[in-house]
C-alpha positions in Angstrom: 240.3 173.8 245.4 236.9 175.6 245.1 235.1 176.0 242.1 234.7 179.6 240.5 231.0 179.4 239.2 231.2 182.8 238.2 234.0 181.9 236.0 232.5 179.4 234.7 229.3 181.5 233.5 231.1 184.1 232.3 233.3 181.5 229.9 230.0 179.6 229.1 228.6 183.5 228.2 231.8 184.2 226.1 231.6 181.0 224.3 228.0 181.6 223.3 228.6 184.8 222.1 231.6 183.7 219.7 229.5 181.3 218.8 226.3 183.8 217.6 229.1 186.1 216.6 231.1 183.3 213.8 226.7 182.2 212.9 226.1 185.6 212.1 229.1 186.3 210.2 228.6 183.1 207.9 225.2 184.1 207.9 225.9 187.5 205.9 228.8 186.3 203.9 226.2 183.9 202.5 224.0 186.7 202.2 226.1 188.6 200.2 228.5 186.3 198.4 226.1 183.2 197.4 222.4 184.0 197.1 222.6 187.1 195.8 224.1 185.6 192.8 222.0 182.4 192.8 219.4 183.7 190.2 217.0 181.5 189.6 213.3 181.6 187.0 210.7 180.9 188.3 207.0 179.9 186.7 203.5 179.7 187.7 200.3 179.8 186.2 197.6 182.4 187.2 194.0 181.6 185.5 193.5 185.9 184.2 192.8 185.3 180.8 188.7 185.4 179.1 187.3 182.3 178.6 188.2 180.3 175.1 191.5 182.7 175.0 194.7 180.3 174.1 197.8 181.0 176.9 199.9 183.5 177.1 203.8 183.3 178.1 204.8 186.3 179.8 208.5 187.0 180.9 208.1 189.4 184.3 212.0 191.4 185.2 212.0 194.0 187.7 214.8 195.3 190.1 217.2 194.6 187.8 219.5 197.4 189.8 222.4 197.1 187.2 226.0 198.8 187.1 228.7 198.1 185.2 230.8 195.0 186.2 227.8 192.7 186.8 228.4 190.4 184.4 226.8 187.4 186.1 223.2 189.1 186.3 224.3 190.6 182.8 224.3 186.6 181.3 221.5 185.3 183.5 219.5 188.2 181.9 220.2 187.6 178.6 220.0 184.2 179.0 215.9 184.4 179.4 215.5 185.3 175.6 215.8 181.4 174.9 212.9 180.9 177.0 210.8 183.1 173.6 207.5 184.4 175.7 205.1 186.2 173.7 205.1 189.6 175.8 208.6 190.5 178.1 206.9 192.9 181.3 209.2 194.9 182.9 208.5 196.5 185.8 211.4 199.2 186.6 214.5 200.0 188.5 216.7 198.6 186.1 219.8 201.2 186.8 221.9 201.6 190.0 224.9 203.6 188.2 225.2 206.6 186.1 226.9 204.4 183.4 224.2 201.8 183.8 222.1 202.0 180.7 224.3 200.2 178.3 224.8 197.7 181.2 221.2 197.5 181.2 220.8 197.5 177.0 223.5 194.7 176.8 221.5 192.5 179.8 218.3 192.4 178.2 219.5 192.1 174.6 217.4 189.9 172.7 214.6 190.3 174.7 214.0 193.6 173.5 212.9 191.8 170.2 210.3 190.2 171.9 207.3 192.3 172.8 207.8 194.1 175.4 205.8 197.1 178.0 207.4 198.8 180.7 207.1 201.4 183.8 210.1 202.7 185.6 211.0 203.2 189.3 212.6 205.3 191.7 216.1 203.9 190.8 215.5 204.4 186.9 214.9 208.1 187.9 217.7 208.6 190.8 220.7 206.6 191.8 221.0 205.1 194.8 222.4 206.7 198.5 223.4 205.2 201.4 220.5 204.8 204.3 220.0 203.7 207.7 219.2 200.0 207.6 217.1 200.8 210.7 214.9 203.2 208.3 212.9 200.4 206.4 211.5 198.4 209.8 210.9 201.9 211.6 210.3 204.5 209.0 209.1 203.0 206.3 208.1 206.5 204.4 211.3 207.8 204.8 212.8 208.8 201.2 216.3 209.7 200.3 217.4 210.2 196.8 220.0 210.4 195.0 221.1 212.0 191.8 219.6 211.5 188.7 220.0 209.1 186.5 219.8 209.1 182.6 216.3 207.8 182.9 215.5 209.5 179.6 218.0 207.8 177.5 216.8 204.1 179.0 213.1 205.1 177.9 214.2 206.3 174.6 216.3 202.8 173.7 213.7 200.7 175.0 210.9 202.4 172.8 213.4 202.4 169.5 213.7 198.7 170.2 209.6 198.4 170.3 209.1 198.2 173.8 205.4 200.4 175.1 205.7 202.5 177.9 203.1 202.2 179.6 203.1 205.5 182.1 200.2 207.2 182.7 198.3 205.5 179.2 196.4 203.2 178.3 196.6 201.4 174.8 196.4 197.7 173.0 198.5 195.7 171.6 198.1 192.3 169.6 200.4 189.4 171.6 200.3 185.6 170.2 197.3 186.8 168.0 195.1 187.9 170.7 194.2 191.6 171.8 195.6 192.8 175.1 194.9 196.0 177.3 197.8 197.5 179.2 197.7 200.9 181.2 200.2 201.9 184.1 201.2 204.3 186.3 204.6 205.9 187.3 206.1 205.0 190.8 203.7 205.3 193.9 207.1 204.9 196.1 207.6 208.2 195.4 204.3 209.7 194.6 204.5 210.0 191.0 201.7 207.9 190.2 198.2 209.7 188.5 196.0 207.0 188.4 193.3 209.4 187.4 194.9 209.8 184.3 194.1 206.3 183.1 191.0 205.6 185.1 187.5 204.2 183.5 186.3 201.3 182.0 187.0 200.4 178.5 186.4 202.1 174.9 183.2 199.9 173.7 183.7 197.0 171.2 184.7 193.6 171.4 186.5 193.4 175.1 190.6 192.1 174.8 191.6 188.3 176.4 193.3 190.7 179.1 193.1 193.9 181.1 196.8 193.9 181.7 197.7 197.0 184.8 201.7 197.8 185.7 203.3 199.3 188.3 206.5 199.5 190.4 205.1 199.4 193.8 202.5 197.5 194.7 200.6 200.5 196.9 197.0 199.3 197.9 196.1 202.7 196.4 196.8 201.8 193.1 195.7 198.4 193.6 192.8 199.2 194.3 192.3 201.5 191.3 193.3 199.3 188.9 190.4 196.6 190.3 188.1 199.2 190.3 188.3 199.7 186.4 187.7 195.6 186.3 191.6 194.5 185.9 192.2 191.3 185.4 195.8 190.9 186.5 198.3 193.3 187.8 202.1 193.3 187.7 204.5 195.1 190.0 208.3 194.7 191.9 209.8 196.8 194.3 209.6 194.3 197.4 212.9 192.1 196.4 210.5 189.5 197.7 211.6 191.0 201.8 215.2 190.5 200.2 216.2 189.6 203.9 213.8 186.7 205.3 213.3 184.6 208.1 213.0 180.7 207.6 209.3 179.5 208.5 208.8 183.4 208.4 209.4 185.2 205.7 210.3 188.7 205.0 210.4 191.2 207.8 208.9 194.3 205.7 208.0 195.2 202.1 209.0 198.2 202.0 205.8 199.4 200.7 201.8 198.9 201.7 201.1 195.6 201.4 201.3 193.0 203.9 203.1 190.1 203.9 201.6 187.2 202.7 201.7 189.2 199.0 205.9 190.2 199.4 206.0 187.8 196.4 204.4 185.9 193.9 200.5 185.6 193.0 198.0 186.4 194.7 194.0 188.5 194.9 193.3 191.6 195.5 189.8 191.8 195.8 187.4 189.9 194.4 188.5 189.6 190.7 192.2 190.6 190.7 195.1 189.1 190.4 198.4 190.5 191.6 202.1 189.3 190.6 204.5 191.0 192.9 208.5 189.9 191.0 210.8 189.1 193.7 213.6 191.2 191.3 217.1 189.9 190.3 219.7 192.5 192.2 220.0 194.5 195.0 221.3 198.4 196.0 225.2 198.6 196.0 224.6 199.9 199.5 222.6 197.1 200.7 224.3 194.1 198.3 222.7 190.8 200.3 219.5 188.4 200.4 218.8 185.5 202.8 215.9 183.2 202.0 214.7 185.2 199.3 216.4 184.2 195.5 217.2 186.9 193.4 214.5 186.0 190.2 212.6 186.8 187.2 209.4 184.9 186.5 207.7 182.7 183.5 204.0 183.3 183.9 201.6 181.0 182.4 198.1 183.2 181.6 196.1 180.9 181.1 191.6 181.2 181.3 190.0 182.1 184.1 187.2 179.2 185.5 183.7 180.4 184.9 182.5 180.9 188.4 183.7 182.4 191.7 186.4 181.0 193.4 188.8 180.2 190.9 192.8 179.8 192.7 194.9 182.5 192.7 197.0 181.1 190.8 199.9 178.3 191.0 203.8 178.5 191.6 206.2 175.4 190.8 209.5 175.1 191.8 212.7 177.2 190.9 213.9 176.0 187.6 217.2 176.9 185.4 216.4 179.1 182.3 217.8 176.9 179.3 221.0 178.8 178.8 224.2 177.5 180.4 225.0 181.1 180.9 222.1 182.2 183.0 222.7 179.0 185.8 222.5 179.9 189.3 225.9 180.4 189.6 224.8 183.8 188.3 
């Protein structure tokens, strides 16, 4: 009896296909059952500080995103005040729920004992809305937001519990014994930053071991302020480090300005600063999965800068476990 090659294709095409379909769908239960709950701390060292200053610990959390019933992020969180840093950096959209500000309260807990400065994002101001997918690959400036949230009444608990906002001002504060300078702006993602409004080199007098700038998104507008006025490091989130990535890749967009290569992690901006971009710890309800791309919060070690040009960027070790048993990767 003849052969039927076209059979035979079209069985060879099938089985292919089931077997793309059953990869794919292990690929985004993964996604959205195990690595978005794998939190994991990070550390690295970035060299920011003025010569002869002593190193700083700083605790960076951003894109916290949290509603009520995430209780694994909730103990991971809270977890990260045994690791004591001198300064706690926080750099905004903590809610994703109406109720989410005593979520958000119970989280960070003892940290907000620590020193602490903060600037909020777009989800701090409005809740989250279901979007196109498609939107962040092909229309990156597309907004949609949703209601607002009781930003107000997050601000007011974290400046009762000592944190600095750092919005639109500039001040110092004393961390470890040392003199710091912080200023930020509000959220470039949706045009509320002003950087004008803290532009301009420093009051005269003895200059601080830091020049310390915050902000959600990392826009190369406000990047570039910031190393204008001689910054030595600045700290931002908003990326979720590509949240979906690509194995010998990386992440496919960042949702903001920047390319690539600074999704995550440290790295220059010009010839004197330093960037931190957080990889954040959760995710929109509407979008609830990572691939290749750890939810995290990050241990910085500032440490002084090399006299000289050419000094690294600073270095990243591997993912560690905070020292709590409640904030394991399990999350």
């Amino acid at each position: 009896m003849a052969r039927d090659p076209d059979g035979g294709l079209l069985r060879t095409v099938g089985r292919v296909a089931l077997g793309a379909g059953a990869a794919g769908a292990l690929g985004l239960g993964y996604a959205c059952v195990v690595e978005r709950h794998w939190f994991a701390l990070r550390r690295a060292t970035m060299p920011v500080l003025a010569p002869g200053a002593r190193p700083l610990r700083v605790l960076h959390v951003s894109d916290l995103h949290l509603r009520p019933g995430q209780r694994r992020e909730q103990r991971f969180v809270a977890g990260l005040a045994e690791l004591e840093p001198d300064l706690v950096v926080n750099t905004g959209d903590n809610l994703s729920h109406p109720r989410g500000v005593p979520v958000v309260l119970q989280a960070l807990g003892r940290l907000l004992d620590r020193p602490g400065v903060f600037v909020f994002g777009s989800n701090d101001y409005h809740g989250p809305r279901p979007k196109n997918p498609a939107n962040y690959l092909f229309r990156p400036e597309h907004r949609i937001l949703g209601p607002e949230v009781p930003w107000r009444d997050l601000r007011a608990a974290f400046v009762e519990r000592g944190w600095q906002d750092a919005t639109h001002t500039r001040f110092e504060l004393t961390v470890a014994g040392q003199r710091i300078a912080v200023a930020g702006v509000d959220d470039p993602h949706i045009g509320r930053d002003d950087h004008d409004r803290i532009a301009g080199p420093l009051e005269p007098g003895a200059p601080p071991v830091l020049r310390l700038g915050l902000t959600h998104s990392p826009e190369p507008r406000v990047l570039d302020g910031f190393a204008a006025d001689g910054y030595d490091l600045v700290l931002a989130g908003h990326t979720h480090g590509g949240q979906l990535c690509l194995p010998g890749y990386g992440a496919l967009v960042t949702n903001c300005g920047i390319d690539r290569s600074r999704v995550k992690g440290p790295s220059r901006w010009g010839s004197h600063l330093r960037l931190h971009v957080s990889a954040g710890l959760g995710t929109s309800p509407w979008a609830p999965a990572r691939f290749c791309c750890r939810p995290e919060a990050t241990l910085l070690e500032l440490v002084a800068a090399p006299a000289g040009p050419g000094a690294a960027d600073g270095r990243t070790t591997a993912v560690t476990r905070p020292p709590s048993r409640a904030a394991g990767p399990t999350g």
